[in-house]
C-alpha positions as a printed Julia matrix, in Angstrom:
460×3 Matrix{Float64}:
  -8.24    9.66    7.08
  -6.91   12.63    4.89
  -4.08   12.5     2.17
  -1.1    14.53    2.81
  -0.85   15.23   -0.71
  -2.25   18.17   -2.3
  -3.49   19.41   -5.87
  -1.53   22.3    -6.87
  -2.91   25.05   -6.39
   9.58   30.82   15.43
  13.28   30.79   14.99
  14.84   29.31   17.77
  17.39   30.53   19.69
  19.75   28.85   21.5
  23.36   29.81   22.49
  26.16   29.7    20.4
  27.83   26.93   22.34
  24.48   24.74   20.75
  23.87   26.12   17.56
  27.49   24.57   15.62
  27.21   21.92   13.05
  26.74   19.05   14.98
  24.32   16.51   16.51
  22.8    17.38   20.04
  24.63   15.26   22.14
  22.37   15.72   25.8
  19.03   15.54   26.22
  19.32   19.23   27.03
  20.97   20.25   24.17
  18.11   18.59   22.53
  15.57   20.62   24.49
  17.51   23.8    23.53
  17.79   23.79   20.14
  17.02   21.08   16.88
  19.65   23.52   14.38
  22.35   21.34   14.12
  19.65   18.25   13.24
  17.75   20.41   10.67
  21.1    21.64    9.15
  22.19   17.77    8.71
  18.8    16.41    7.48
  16.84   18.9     5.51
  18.64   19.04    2.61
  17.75   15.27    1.59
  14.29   16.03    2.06
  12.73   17.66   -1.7
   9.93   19.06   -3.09
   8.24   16.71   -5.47
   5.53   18.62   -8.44
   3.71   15.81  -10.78
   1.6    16.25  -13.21
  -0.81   13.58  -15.47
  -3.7    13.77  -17.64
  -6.79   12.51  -16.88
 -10.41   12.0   -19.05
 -12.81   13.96  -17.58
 -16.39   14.2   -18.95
 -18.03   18.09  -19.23
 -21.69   18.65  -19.42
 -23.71   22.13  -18.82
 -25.2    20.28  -15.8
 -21.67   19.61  -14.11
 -21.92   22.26  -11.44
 -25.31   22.18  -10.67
 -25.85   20.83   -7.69
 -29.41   18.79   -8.42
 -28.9    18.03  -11.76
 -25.3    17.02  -12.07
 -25.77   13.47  -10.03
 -28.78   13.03  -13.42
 -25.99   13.84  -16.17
 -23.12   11.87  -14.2
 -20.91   10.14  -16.93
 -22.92   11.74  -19.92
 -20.71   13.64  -22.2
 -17.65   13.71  -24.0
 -14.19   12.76  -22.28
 -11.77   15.44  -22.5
  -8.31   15.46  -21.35
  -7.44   17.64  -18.05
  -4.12   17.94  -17.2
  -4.07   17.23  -12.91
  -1.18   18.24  -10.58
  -0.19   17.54   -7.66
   2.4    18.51   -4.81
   4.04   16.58   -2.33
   7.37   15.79   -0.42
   9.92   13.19   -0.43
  13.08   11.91    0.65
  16.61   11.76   -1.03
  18.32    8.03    0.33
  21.22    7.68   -1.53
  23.88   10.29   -3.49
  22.88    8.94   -6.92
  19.23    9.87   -6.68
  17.08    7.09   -5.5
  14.12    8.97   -3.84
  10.95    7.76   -1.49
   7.64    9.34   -1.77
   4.16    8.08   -1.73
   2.13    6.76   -4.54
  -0.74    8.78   -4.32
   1.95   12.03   -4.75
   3.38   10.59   -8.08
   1.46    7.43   -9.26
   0.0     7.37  -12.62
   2.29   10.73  -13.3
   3.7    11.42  -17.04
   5.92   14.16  -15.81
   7.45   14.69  -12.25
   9.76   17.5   -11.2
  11.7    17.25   -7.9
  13.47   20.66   -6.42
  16.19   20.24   -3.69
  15.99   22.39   -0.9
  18.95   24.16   -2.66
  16.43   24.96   -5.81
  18.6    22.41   -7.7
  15.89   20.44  -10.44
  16.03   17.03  -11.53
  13.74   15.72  -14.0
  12.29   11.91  -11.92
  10.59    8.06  -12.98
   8.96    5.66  -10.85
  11.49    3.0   -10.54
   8.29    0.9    -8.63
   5.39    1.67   -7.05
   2.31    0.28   -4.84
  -1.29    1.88   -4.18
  -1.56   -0.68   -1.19
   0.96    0.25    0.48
   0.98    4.08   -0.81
   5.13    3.87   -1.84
   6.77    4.9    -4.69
  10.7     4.62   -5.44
  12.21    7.23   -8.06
  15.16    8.41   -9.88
  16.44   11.43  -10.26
  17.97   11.69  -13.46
  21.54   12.6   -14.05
  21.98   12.72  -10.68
  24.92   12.72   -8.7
  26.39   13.27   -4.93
  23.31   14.08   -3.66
  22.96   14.44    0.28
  21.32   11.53    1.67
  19.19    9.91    5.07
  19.92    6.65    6.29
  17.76    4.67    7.43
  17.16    3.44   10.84
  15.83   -0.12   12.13
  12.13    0.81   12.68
  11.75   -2.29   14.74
  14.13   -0.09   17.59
  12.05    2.81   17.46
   9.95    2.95   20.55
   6.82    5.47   21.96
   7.97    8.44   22.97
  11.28    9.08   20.96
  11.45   12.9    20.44
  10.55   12.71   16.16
  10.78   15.8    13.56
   8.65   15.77   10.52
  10.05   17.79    7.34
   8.09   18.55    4.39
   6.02   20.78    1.94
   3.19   21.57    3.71
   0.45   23.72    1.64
   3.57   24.22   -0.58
   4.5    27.03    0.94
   8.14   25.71    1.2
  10.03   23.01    3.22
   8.89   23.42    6.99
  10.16   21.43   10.07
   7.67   20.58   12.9
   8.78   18.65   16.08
   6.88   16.39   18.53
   7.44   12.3    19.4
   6.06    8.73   18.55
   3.27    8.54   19.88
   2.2     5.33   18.83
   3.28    2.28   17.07
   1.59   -0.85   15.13
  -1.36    1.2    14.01
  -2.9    -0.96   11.91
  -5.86   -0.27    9.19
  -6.23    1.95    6.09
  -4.44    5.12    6.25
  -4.79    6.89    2.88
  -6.94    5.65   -0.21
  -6.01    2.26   -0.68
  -3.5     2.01    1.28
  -3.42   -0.53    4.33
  -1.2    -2.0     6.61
   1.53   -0.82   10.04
   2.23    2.72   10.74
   4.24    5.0    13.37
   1.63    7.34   14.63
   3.06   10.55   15.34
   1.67   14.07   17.02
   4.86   16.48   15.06
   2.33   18.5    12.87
   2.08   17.3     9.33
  -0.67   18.76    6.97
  -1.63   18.56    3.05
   1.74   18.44    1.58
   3.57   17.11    3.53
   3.1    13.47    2.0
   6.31   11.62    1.69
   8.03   13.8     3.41
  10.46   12.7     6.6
   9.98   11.39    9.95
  13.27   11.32   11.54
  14.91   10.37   15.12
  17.25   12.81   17.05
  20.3    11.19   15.53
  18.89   12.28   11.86
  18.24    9.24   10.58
  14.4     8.06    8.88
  12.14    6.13   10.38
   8.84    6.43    8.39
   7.68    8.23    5.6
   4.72   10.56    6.44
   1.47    9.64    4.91
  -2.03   10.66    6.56
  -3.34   12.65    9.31
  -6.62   11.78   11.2
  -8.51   14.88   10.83
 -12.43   16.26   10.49
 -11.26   19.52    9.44
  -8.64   18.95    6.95
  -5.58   20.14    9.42
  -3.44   18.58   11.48
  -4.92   17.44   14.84
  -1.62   15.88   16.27
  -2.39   12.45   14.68
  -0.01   11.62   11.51
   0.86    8.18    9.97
   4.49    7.27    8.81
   5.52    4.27    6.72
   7.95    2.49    8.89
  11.56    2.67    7.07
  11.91   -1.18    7.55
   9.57   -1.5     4.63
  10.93    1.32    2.76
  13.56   -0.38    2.57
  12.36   -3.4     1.07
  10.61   -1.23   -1.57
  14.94    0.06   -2.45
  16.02   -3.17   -2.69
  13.16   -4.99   -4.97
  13.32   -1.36   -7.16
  17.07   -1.28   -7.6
  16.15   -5.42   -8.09
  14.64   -4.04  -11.05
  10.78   -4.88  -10.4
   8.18   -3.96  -11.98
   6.09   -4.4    -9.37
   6.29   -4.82   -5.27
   5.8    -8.27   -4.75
   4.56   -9.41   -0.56
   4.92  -13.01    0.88
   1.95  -15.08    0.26
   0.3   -16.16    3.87
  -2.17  -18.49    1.68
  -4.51  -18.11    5.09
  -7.17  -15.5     6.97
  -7.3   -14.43   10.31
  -8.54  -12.35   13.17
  -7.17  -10.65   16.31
  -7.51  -12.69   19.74
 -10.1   -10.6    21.75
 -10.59  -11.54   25.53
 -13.58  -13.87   24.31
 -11.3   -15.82   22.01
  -9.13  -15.7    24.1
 -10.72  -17.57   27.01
 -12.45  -20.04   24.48
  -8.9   -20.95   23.62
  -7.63  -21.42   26.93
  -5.21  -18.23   26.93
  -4.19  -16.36   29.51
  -3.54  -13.16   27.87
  -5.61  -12.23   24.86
  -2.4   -11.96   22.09
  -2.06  -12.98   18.59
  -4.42  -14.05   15.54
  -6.1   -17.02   15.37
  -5.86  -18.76   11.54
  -9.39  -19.19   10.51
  -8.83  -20.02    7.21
  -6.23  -21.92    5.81
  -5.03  -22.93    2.16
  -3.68  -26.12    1.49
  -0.58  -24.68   -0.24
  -0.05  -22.5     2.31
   3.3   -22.3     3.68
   1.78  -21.74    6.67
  -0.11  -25.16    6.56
   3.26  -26.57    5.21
   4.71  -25.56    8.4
   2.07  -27.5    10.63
   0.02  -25.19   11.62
  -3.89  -25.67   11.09
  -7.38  -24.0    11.93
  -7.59  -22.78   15.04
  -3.98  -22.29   15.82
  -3.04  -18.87   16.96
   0.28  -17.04   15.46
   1.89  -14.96   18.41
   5.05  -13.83   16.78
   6.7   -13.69   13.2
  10.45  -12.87   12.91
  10.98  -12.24   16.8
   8.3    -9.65   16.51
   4.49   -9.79   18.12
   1.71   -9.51   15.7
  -1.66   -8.21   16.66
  -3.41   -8.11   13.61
  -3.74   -9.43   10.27
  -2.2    -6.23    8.58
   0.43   -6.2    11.34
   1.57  -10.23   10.28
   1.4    -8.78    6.79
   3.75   -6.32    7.28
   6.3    -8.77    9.02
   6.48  -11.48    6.51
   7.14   -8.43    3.7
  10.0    -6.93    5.37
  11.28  -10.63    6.33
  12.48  -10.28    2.14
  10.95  -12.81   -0.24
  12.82  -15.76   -0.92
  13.86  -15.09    2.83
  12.41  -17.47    5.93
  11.04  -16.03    9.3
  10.74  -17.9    12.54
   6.84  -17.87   13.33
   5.69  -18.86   17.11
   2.39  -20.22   17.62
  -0.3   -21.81   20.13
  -2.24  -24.9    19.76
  -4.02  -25.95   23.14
  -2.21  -23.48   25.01
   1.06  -24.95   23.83
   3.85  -22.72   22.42
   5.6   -23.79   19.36
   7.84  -22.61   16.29
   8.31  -22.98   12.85
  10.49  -21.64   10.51
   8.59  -20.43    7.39
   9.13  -20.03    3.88
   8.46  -16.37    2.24
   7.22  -17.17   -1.35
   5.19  -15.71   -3.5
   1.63  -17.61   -4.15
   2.35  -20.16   -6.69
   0.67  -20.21   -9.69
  -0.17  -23.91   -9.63
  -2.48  -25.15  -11.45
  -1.46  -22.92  -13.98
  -3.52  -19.87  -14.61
  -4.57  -20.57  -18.16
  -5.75  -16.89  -18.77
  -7.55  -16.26  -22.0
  -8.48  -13.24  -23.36
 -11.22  -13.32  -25.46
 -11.02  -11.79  -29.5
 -13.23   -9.73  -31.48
 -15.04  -13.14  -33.07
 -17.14  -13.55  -29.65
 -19.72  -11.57  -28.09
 -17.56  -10.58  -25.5
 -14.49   -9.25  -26.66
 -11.31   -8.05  -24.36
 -13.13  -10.51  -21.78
 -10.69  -12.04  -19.17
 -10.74  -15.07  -17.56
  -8.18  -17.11  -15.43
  -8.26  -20.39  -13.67
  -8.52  -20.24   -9.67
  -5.34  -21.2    -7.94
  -3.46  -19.44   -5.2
  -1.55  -16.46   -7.17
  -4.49  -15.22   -8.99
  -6.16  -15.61   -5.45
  -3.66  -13.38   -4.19
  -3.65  -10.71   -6.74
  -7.56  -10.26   -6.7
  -7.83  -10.62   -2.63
 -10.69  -13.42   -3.41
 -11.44  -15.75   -0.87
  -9.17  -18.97   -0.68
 -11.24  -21.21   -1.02
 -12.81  -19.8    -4.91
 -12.64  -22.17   -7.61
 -13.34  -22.33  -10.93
 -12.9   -20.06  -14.23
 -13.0   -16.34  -12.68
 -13.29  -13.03  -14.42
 -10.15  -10.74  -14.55
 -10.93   -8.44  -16.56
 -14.61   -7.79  -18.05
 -13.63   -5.44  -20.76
 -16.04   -2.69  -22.1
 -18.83   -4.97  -23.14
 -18.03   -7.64  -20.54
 -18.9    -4.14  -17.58
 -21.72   -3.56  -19.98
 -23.62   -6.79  -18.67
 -22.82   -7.03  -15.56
 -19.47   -8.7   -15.14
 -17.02   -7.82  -12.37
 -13.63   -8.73  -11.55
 -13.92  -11.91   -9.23
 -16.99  -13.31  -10.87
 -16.73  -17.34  -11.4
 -18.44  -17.98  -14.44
 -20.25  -21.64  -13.73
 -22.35  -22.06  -16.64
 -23.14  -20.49  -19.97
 -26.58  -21.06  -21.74
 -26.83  -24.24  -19.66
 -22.85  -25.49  -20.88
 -20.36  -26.32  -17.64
 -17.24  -23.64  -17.62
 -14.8   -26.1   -16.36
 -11.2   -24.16  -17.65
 -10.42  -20.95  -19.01
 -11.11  -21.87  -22.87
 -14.22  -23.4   -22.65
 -16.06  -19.55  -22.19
 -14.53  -18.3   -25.22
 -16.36  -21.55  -27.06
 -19.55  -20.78  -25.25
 -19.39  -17.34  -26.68
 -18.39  -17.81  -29.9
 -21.31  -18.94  -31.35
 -24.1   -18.58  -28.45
 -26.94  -18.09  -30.16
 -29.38  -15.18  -29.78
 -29.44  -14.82  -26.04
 -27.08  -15.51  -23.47
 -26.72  -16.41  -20.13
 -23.95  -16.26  -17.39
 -24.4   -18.3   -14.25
 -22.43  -16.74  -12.08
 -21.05  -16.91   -8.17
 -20.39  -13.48   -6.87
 -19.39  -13.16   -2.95
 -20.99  -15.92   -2.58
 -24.22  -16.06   -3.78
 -25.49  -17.21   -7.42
 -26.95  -14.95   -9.85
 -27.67  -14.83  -13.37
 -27.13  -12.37  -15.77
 -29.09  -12.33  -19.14
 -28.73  -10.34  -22.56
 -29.91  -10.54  -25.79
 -27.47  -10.14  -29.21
C-alpha cells in the first residue's frame, strides 16, 4: 500500500445543449460530458500544504550506503523542518474541512488554498492515525462552497465515481472511473486499518484526502491509498466511506479531543468454508467470537464463545475490521441491532455502544525522579486501558504505559506486565514505584511480554 500524500517537493467536448450548469440528468448525458458535475463540486475540494519540524540526527556516515546502518541514531538531533502536500474536502460554508492524518497530523502550520487561490490559515479540530482522518478549520472562514455527504451504506459496485485532487501538486485534477469494490477490509496506509470503497478513477501521490464523489456530486469516501509496486496509480484506490466521516464532524464539532470507537470487549475471525461446516452453516458468513470479555457488551447481550455475529445495524459483517467499522458509525452512546448464530439458530440483540469502562479503576502512576526509573508508567489492567493499548483481553496485572527514557533503556515496552521486582509481588500500580525506590544495587523485572516470561536485569 502507498500513501497518497506527498513531501513537497483532454478537455471534453460535448454539445452545448450538455455543457450548462447543471447535473447530467440521463445516463447519456453522463456518458457525454462530467462539466456540469466538475463545475458544481470542484470548488469544495482544496489544496492542503503542512509543514512540522522534526529531530533528525546527522552524521558524515548518513549517506553512505554500508556504513550508515553502523552510525544509525549516533549524532546530534537537529531540527528539519518537513512538508507535505495533500488534498481535502470543504463540508460545510464555515470551514470545517476533511483530510487525512498522515497529510496534516503532527503539523505546526497548515495552509489550505481554494481552487479559487483564496488562503485560509487551518487547526486540527481531531484527528486519528488508525483510521488516517483528520477534521480542520479554516480560520475566519465564511460561505464557503460545500459537499454533502451521501449515505455510503447506498453506494453500490459499479456507480460511475470521480476522484478530485492534487495529484503530484501539479494543481487540482479530476479523473473518472466507478466503485469497483466495497468492504475492503485491512490496512490501507501506515497505521491505518479498517472498511474502504475500492475504486479504479486514477488517484496518485497527492491526491490524499481528496474527493470521491457520485454522479449527483455528493461524497462518498475520502481518497486514501493506492495498491501499487511502482508508486503510480494501477486502477486500485481506497476511499474512507463518508458514513464515518461523518462521525469524525460530529464528535469534532462535539469538541473531542480525540476519536473515540465502541468498545466490542471481544476477538474474532471470519467464517471460512471449514468453520463454517464445523458449525453447521450453510453458507460460510459472519465472524465467529473467539474471545470474549466478561464486561463485554457483547457478552451482556448473551452472546458467548463460539457464537457467530452475521449482521450489526442491518448491515453484514465479514470481518473483524468490517464489525469495527459498524459499531463506530452506529454513534457512541447509540445501540445497534446485532444478529447472530448459535447452533445454526438465528437470533438478535440490541447492543449497547460504550466506550470500554475503566473499571477497576486504572490507578496510573507515574513514577518521580526519587526512583531508578523515572517518567516510568504503569496502569492497572481493566478493559479501557485494554482497549487503548490493543492488549489481549484477557491481560492482568500492573502493565507498562509508558517506559520513559530510562525505563526503554532496560528493556521495557509498552504492554509489559510487571509481575515481580527483586523477588517482591507487583499486585497494583503503586507497589512498583516502592520496589524502585529503594531497590538496592541490582534490579530485576519479571516480566510477561506476549505471552511469555522474561527477565530483565541491571545494575545501579
Amino acid at each position: 500500500m502507498i500513501r497518497l500524500g506527498i513531501l513537497a517537493l483532454a478537455i471534453l467536448t460535448a454539445p452545448v445543449a450538455i455543457a450548462e450548469t447543471r447535473i447530467p440528468q440521463s445516463q447519456v448525458e453522463v456518458s457525454l460530458s462530467f462539466v456540469p458535475l466538475v463545475k458544481r463540486a470542484a470548488p469544495a475540494v482544496v489544496n492542503i500544504y503542512a509543514r512540522r519540524v522534526v529531530a533528525a540526527r546527522s552524521t558524515p556516515f548518513m549517506n553512505d550506503p554500508f556504513f550508515k546502518d553502523f552510525f544509525h541514531g549516533f549524532g546530534n538531533p537537529q531540527p528539519r523542518v518537513q512538508n507535505s502536500l495533500g488534498s481535502g474536502v470543504i463540508l460545510s460554508e464555515d470551514g470545517i474541512v476533511v483530510s487525512n492524518y498522515h497529510v496534516v497530523g503532527m503539523a505546526t502550520e497548515i495552509r489550505v488554498v481554494l481552487a479559487d487561490r483564496r488562503e485560509y490559515e487551518a487547526r486540527v479540530l481531531l484527528g486519528d492515525e488508525e483510521a488516517d482522518v483528520a477534521i480542520l478549520k479554516l480560520e475566519e472562514a465564511e460561505d464557503l462552497p460545500f459537499l454533502s455527504l451521501r449515505d455510503s451504506d447506498q453506494v453500490e459496485v459499479g456507480e460511475l465515481a470521480m476522484a478530485i485532487g492534487n495529484p503530484f501538486g501539479i494543481g487540482q485534477t479530476v479523473t473518472s472511473g466507478i466503485v469497483s469494490g466495497l468492504a475492503r477490509s485491512g490496512a490501507a496506509t501506515g497505521q491505518a486499518r479498517g472498511y474502504f470503497i475500492q475504486t479504479d478513477a486514477a488517484v496518485n501521490p497527492g491526491n490524499s484526502g481528496g474527493a470521491l464523489i457520485d454522479v449527483n456530486g455528493s461524497l462518498i469516501g475520502i481518497n486514501t491509498s493506492i495498491l501499487s509496486r511502482s508508486g503510480g496509480s494501477n486502477g486500485i484506490g481506497f476511499a474512507i466511506p463518508a458514513n464515518l466521516v461523518a462521525e469524525f464532524v460530529h464528535q469534532a464539532r462535539l469538541g473531542n479531543e480525540r476519536f473515540e470507537r465502541p468498545w466490542a470487549g471481544m476477538s474474532g475471525q471470519t467464517v471460512n468454508s471449514d468453520l463454517a461446516e464445523s458449525l453447521g452453516l450453510a453458507v460460510p458468513d459472519g465472524i465467529v467470537i473467539s474471545d470474549l470479555h466478561p464486561a463485554s457488551p457483547f457478552a451482556r447481550a448473551g452472546m458467548t464463545v463460539g457464537d457467530v455475529i452475521t449482521h450489526v445495524g442491518g448491515q453484514p459483517v465479514n470481518s473483524p475490521q468490517e464489525m469495527l467499522f459498524r459499531m463506530t458509525v452506529a454513534g457512541m452512546g447509540e445501540t445497534a441491532d446485532v444478529t447472530w448464530m448459535r447452533e445454526s439458530e438465528e437470533r438478535q440483540s440490541t447492543v449497547a455502544m460504550l466506550a470500554a469502562p475503566d473499571d477497576p479503576p486504572s490507578e496510573e502512576v507515574t513514577l518521580g525522579k526519587r526512583t531508578v526509573l523515572p517518567e516510568l508508567t504503569v496502569a492497572r489492567a481493566n478493559p479501557a486501558v485494554i482497549a487503548r493499548f490493543g492488549l489481549p483481553l484477557n491481560t492482568e496485572g500492573v502493565l507498562v504505559t509508558d517506559p520513559g527514557p530510562l525505563g526503554s533503556r532496560v528493556g521495557l515496552q509498552i504492554g509489559d506486565v510487571i509481575r515481580e521486582i527483586n523477588g517482591d509481588e507487583i499486585a497494583a500500580s503503586g507497589d512498583v514505584e516502592t520496589a524502585l525506590t529503594r531497590p538496592g544495587r541490582s534490579v530485576r523485572l519479571d516480566l510477561m511480554r506476549r505471552g511469555q516470561r522474561l527477565s530483565l536485569r541491571f545494575r545501579l
